[in-house]
Structures are given as C-alpha cells and as structure tokens.
VODO-374245 format. One line per 4 residues: their letters; for each residue y, x, z of C-alpha. Coordinates in Angstrom, 1 decimal, m for minus. Each point is the difference from the previous one (the first is absolute). Example, Ala and Ser with C-alpha at 12.3 -4.5 7.8 and 13.67 -1.06 7.14 Angstrom:
2
as = m4.5:12.3:7.8  3.4:1.4:m0.7
END
This chain:
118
xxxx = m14.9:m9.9:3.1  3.8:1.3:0.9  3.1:m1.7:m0.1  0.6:1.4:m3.1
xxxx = m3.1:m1.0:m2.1  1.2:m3.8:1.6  3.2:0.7:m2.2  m1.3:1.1:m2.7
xxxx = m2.5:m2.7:m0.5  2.9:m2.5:0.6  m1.0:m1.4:3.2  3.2:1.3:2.1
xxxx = 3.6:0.0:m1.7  1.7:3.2:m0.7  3.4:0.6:m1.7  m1.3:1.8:m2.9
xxxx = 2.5:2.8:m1.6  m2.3:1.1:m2.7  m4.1:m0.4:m0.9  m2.7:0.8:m2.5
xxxx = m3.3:0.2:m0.5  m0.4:3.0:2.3  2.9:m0.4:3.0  2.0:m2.1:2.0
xxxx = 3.7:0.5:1.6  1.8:m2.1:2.3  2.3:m0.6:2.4  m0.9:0.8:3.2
xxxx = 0.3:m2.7:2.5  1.2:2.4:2.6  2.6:1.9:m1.5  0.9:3.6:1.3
xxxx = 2.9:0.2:m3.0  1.9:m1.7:m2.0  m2.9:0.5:m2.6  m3.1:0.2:1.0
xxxx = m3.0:m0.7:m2.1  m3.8:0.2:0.7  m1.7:1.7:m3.4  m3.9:m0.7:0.4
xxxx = m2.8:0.5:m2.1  m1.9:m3.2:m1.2  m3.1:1.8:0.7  m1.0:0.5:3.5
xxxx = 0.6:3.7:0.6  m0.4:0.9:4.0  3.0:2.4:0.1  1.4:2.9:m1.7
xxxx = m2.8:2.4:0.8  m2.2:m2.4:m1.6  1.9:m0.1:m3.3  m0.8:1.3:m3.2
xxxx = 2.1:2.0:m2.3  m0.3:m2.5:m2.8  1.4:m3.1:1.5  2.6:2.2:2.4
xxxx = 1.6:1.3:m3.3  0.1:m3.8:m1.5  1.4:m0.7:3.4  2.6:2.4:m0.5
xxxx = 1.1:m1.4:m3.2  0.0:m3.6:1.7  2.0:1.2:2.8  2.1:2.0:m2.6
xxxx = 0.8:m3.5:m1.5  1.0:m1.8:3.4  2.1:2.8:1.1  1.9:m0.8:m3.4
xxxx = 0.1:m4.2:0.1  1.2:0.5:3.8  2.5:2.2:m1.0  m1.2:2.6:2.0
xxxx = m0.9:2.9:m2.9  3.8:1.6:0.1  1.1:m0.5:3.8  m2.8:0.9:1.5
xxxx = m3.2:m1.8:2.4  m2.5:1.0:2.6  m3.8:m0.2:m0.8  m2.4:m0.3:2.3
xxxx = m3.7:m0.2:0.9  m1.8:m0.3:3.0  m3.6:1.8:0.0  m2.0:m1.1:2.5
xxxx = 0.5:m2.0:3.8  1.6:3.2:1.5  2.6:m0.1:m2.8  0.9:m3.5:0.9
xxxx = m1.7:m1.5:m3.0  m0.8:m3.6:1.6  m1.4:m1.3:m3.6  m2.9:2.0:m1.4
xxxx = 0.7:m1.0:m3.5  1.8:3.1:m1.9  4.2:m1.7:0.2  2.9:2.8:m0.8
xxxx = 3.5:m1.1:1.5  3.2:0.3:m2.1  2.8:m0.3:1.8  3.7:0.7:m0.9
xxxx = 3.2:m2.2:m0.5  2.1:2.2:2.2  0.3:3.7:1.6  m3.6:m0.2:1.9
xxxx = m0.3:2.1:3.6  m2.9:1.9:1.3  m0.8:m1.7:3.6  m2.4:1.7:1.9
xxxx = m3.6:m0.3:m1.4  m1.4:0.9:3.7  0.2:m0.3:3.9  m2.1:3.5:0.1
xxxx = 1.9:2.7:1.3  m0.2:2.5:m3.2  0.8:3.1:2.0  m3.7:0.3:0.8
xx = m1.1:0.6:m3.7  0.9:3.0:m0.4
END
C-alpha cells in the first residue's frame, strides 16, 4: 500500500483541490511552485506505462478541470509524470504534477554529461 492509497482511504491528511469517484488532487506538501498539485488515480495504477487508455482520458478531463479551479487553464502550468525509479518516480502509485502560479524554469534534469549521446 502507497502513500497515496493512505490518502485516499482517509488515513493521512491531504489538502484536497478537487475529488470524485475516480481521482484525487492535492496540494503537494513539498511545493516546487506556487501551485502545485498531485492528480492521482483512486485506483492503484503502477505508473504511466501501466495505464490504460480509458481511465488516462477520464484523467485528462479531471486534470482538465483542476487546471481550470486553480486558475491555471489560461496562464499556463507544467505537467508531469514520473515513469519508473530511473525517472525519479519515488511513489509507485500513477500521480501527475501540476505546477504553475508563475513563469516556471527548466533546471537541469541530469548530472550526465549529454555530449556522449550522440
């Protein structure tokens, strides 16, 4: 059982933005942003490679609908997923990232000199 499954059955807090039969978002208790929300599934789905097209595209339309209550649809926000422990995904529990509230950066995603990619 993840962190995550903890929070959706209600035994750890979370500042819930938004939640329905299906999904979960909330505030991230380690902000990277201004904004930034954790958008899960409510059924345990291992990562994005793992996820079906059904409940992606409800996803979508959830995530559509927190970008909108955060005021996030018109000025613009960062989503992002983690697929797997090389990735950096820590939780294995399918979460997307929506960050925004200001003009967002790209830091360096890796210590790996890229010159030897290609």
């Amino acid at each position: 059982m993840t962190i995550f499954t903890k929070i959706i059955n209600g035994e750890l807090p979370s500042n819930k933005v938004l939640e329905n039969d299906k999904f979960l978002a909330f505030h991230d208790i380690n902000p990277k942003a201004p904004i930034h929300i954790l958008i899960i599934p409510k059924k345990e789905v291992e990562n994005f490679q793992s996820v079906n097209a059904e409940l992606m595209g409800e996803m979508t339309l959830f995530i559509h609908e927190v970008a909108k209550l955060m005021g996030l649809d018109k000025s613009g926000y960062r989503l992002i997923t983690n697929n797997g422990k090389d990735s950096g995904q820590e939780v294995m529990h399918l979460h997307f990232h929506m960050l925004g509230g200001s003009k967002l950066t790209w830091p360096h995603l890796a210590d790996t000199d890229t010159k030897n990619f290609f």
